[in-house]
VOGU-3710 file (C-alpha; in Angstrom, 3 decimals, decimal comma):
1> xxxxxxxxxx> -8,876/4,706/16,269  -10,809/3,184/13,708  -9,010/1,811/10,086  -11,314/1,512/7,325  -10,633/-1,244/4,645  -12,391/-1,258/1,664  -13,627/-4,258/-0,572  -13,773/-4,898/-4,265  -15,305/-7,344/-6,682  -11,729/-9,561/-6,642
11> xxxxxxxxxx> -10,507/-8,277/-3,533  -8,589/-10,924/-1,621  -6,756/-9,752/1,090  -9,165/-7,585/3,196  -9,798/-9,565/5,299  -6,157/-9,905/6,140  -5,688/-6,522/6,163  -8,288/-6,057/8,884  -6,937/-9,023/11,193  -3,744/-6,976/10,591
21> xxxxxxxxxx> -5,195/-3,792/12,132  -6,990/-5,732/14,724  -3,661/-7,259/15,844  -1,771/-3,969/15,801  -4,967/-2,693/18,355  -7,185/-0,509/16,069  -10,643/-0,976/14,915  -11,080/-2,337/12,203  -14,279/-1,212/9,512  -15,206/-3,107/6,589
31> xxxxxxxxxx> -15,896/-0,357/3,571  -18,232/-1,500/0,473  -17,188/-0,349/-2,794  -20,141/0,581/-3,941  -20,664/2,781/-0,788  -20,098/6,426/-0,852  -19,513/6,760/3,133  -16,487/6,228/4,643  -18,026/5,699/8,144  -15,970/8,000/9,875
41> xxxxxxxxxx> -13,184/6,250/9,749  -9,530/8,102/10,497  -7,333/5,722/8,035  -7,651/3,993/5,090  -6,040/0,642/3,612  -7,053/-0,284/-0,258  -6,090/-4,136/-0,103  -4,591/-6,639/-2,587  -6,353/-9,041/-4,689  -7,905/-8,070/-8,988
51> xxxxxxxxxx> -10,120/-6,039/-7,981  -12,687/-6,095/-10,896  -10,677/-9,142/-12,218  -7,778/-6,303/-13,639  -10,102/-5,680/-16,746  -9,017/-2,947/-18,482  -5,690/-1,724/-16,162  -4,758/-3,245/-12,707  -7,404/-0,668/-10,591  -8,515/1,089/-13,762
61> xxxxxxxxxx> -12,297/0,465/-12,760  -11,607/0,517/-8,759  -10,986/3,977/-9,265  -14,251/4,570/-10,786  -15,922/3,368/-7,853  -18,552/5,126/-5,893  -16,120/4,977/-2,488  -13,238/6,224/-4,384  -15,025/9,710/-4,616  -14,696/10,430/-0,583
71> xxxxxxxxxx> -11,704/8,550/-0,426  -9,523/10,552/-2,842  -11,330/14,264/-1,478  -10,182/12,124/2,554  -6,616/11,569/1,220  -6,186/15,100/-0,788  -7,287/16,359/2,946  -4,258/14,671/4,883  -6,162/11,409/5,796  -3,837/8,471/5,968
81> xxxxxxxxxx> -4,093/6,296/2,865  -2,019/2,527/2,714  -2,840/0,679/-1,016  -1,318/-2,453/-1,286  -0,517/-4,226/-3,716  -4,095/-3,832/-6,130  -4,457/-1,125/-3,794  -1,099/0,928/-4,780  -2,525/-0,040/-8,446  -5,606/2,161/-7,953
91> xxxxxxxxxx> -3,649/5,172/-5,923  -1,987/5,101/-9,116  -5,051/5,032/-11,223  -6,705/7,982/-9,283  -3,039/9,973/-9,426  -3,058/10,184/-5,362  0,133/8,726/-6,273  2,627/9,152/-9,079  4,011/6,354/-11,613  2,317/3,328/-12,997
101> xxxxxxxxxx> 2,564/-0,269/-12,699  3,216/-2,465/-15,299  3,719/-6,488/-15,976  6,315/-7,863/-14,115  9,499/-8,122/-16,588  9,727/-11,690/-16,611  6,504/-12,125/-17,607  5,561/-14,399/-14,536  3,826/-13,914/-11,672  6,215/-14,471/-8,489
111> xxxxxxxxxx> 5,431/-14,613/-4,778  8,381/-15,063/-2,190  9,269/-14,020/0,856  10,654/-10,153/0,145  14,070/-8,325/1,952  12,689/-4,376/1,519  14,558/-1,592/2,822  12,610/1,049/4,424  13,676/4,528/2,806  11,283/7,003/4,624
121> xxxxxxxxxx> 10,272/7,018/8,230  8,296/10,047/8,290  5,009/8,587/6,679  1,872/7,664/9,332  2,657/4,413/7,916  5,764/4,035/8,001  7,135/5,680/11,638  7,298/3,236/13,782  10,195/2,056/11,242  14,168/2,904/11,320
131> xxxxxxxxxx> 15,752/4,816/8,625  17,090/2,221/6,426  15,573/-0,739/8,700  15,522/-3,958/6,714  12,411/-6,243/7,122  11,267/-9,275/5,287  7,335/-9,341/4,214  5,578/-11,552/1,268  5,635/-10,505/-1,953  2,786/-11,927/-4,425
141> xxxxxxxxxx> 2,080/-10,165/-7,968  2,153/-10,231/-11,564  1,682/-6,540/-12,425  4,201/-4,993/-9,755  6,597/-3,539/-11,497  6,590/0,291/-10,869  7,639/2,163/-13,358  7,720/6,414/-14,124  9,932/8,976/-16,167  12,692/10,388/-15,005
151> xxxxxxxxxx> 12,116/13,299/-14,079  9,330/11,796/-11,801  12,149/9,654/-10,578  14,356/11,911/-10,149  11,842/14,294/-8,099  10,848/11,269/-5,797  13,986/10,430/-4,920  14,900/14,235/-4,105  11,601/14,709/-1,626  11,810/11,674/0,312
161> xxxxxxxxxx> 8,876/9,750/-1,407  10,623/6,645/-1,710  9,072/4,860/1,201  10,743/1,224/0,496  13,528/-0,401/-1,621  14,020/-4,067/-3,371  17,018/-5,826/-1,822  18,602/-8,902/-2,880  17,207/-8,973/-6,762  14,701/-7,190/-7,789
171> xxxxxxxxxx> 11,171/-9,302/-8,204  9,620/-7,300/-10,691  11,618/-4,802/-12,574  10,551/-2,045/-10,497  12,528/1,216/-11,794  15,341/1,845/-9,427  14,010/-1,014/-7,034  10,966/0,845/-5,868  8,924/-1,234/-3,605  6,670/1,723/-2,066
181> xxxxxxxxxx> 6,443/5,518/-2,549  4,544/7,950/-0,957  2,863/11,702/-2,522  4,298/14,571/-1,510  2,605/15,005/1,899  3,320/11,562/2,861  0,111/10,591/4,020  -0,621/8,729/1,078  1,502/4,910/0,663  1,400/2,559/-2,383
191> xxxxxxxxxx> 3,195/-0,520/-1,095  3,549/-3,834/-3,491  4,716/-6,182/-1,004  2,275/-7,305/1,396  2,822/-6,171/5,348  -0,532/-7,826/6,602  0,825/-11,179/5,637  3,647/-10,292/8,129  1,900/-9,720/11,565  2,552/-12,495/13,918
201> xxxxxxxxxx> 4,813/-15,421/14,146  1,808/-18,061/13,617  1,229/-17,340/9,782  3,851/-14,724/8,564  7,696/-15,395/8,222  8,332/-12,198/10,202  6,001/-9,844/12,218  7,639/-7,184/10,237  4,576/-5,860/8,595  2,969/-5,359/12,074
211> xxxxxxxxxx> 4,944/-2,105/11,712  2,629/-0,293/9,198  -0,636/-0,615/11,057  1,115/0,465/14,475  2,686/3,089/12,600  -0,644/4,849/11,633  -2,292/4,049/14,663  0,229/5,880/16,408  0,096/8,576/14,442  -3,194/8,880/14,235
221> xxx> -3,085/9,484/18,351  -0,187/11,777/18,070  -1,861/14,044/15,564
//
């Protein structure tokens, strides 16, 4: 099974995010912004970094970009979508995913190692998870904090879409201590904290991350 990751002017962490996928067993496939072919790939990760150095909006131009175009008509199909970080910025940007995110409430960019709760199990990325699980992944950003109205609040909380939870003080000011949510069909994930920095004992604090890229890949054979 092959994971597409695509690259942005700014992008830092795709690189990561493939080693991630290659350590969880898939293939992974670099993707070029400016591309409009998404290589046949069956899954897609949008990675961290400023992608366009956050001119504008965090992911406000991303989503403009010429790979966006398949990607978004991919995801609105069922294909499995994971945005971290940058990459939940621009799922916001293209409305694959609901909400916003804003400047962290302190006004300071913070990276630490994050406690999340996972909320929702029945996402491709998120399966190979238990209801409620805690895990520990990094946490790096200064526009994280995910914010909506209530009634979109209110609505995600009701379906499910809340795919991870802030414990132990929340970094950001996320509303409600979002850390992840998910659209309504699930196969779509914004995520702020960073899994592919937690994939094996050598470089992460935890291998909890590993758990999103063998969650997909799974499902991707299961399907």
């Amino acid at each position: 099974m092959t994971i597409g990751v695509v690259t942005f002017p700014g992008s830092l962490d795709d690189s990561d995010a493939m080693r991630a996928v290659r350590i969880a067993t898939g293939d992974a496939v670099s993707l070029w912004h400016g591309d409009a072919d998404l290589k046949g790939v069956d899954a897609i990760v949008l990675p961290g970094g400023f992608s366009y150095g956050d001119y504008l909006r965090c992911g406000a131009i991303a989503r403009f970009a010429p790979i966006m175009e398949p990607l978004i008509d991919a995801a609105r199909g069922g294909m499995p979508v994971l945005g971290i970080c940058n990459g939940f910025q621009i799922l916001c940007e293209t409305h694959l995913l609901p909400g916003a995110l804003v400047r962290n409430d302190h006004r300071k960019f913070v990276c630490r190692d994050q406690k999340l709760r996972i909320e929702n199990t029945s996402t491709p990325w998120t399966s190979a998870y238990q209801p409620g699980q805690e895990i520990v992944i990094p946490l790096k950003n200064g526009e994280g904090g995910y914010v909506a109205d209530e009634s979109t609040l209110d609505r995600l909380e009701a379906q499910g879409q809340v795919v991870a939870r802030y414990l132990d003080g929340n970094p950001n000011g996320s509303y409600r201590d979002i850390a992840g949510v998910a659209n309504e069909r699930g196969n779509v994930v914004g995520l702020m904290p960073h899994p592919e920095h937690a994939v094996e004992a050598l470089t992460g604090p935890t291998t909890d991350g590993l758990g999103f890229f063998t969650s997909v890949l799974n499902s991707l054979v299961t399907a």
